[in-house]
C-alpha positions as CSV (number, residue, x, y, z in Angstrom):
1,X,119.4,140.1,120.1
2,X,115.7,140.7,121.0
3,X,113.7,137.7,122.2
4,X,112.0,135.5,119.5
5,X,108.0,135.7,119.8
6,X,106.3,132.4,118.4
7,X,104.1,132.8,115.9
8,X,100.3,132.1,117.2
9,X,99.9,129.4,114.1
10,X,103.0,126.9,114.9
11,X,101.3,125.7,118.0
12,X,98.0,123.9,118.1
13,X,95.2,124.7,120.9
14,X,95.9,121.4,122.9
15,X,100.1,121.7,122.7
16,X,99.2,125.6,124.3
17,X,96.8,124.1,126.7
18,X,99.4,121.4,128.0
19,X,102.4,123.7,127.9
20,X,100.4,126.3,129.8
21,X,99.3,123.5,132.5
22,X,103.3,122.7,132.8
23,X,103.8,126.1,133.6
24,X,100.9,126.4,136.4
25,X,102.5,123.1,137.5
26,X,106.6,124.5,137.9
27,X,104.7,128.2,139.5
28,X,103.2,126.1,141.9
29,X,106.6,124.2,142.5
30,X,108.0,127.1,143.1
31,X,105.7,128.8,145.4
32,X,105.9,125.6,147.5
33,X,110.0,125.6,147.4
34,X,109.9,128.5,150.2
35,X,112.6,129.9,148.2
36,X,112.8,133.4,147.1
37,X,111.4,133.6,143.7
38,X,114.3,135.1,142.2
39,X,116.8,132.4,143.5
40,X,114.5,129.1,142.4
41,X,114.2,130.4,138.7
42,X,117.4,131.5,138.2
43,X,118.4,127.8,139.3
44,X,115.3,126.4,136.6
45,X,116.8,128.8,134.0
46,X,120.4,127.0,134.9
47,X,119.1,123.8,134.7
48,X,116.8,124.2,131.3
49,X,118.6,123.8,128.0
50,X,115.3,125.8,126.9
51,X,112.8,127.9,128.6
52,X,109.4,129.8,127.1
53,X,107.2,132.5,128.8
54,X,103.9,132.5,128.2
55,X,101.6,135.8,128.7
56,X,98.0,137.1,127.7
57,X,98.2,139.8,124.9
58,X,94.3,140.5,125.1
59,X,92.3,137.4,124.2
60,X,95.2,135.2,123.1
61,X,98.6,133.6,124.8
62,X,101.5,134.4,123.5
63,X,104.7,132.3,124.0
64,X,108.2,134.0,123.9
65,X,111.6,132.2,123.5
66,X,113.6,132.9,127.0
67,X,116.8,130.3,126.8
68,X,117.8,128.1,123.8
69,X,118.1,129.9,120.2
70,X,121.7,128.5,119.4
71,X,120.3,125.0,121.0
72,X,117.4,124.8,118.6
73,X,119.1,126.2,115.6
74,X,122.3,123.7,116.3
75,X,119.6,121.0,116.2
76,X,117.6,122.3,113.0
77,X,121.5,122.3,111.2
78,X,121.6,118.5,112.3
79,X,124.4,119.9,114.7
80,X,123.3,118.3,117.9
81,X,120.4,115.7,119.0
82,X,117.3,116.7,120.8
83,X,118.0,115.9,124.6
84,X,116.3,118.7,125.9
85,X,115.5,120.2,129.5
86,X,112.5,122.6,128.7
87,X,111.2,125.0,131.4
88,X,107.9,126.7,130.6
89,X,107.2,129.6,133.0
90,X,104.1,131.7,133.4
91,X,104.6,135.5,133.1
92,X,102.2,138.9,133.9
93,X,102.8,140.4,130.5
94,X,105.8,140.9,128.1
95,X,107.7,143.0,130.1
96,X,107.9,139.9,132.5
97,X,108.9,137.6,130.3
98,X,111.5,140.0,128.4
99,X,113.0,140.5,131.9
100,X,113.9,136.8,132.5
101,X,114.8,136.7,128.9
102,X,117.8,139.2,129.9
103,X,118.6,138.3,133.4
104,X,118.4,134.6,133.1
105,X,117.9,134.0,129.4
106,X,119.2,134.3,126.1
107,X,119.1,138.2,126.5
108,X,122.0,138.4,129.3
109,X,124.9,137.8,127.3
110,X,123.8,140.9,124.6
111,X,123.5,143.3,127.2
């Protein structure tokens, strides 16, 4: 299972922008925890039903699915009801991103 990359068209330029400030907002938090890095997101990544990484691919932002694929396709299928925790965390580049995506994400139970 590789991690799912949004496409740049499903998400308008004022969603990014807000979803990019909640990220800032939850780095900051944090940076201001005093805890090691490592240890506070692995506890967000526990606590998020989802969580998305966003990085900067040239020009653009792209946003990468870290945590939730079965919860978003049970609740496409009708199978469950949209009470969601969402995390939104800011990362270097891809290889970032795919790095929380296997350690704390979706990606840790394929390898």
């Amino acid at each position: 299972m590789a991690m799912r990359i949004t496409d740049q068209n499903d998400i308008d330029v004022t969603t990014l922008r807000a979803e990019l400030e909640e990220a800032r907002r939850i780095q900051e938090q944090c940076l201001a925890s005093g805890v090691n890095h490592s240890d506070w997101m692995e506890g967000a990544f526990k606590g998020a039903d989802l969580a998305f990484g966003y990085w900067k691919e040239g020009p653009t932002v792209t946003r990468g699915l870290l945590k939730g694929e079965k919860r978003l396709e049970a609740i496409a299928g009708g199978k469950e009801a949209a009470q969601l925790r969402v995390l939104r965390v800011s990362c270097r580049e891809a290889a970032e991103a795919e790095a929380m995506y296997r350690v704390w994400g979706d990606g840790r139970a394929a390898a």
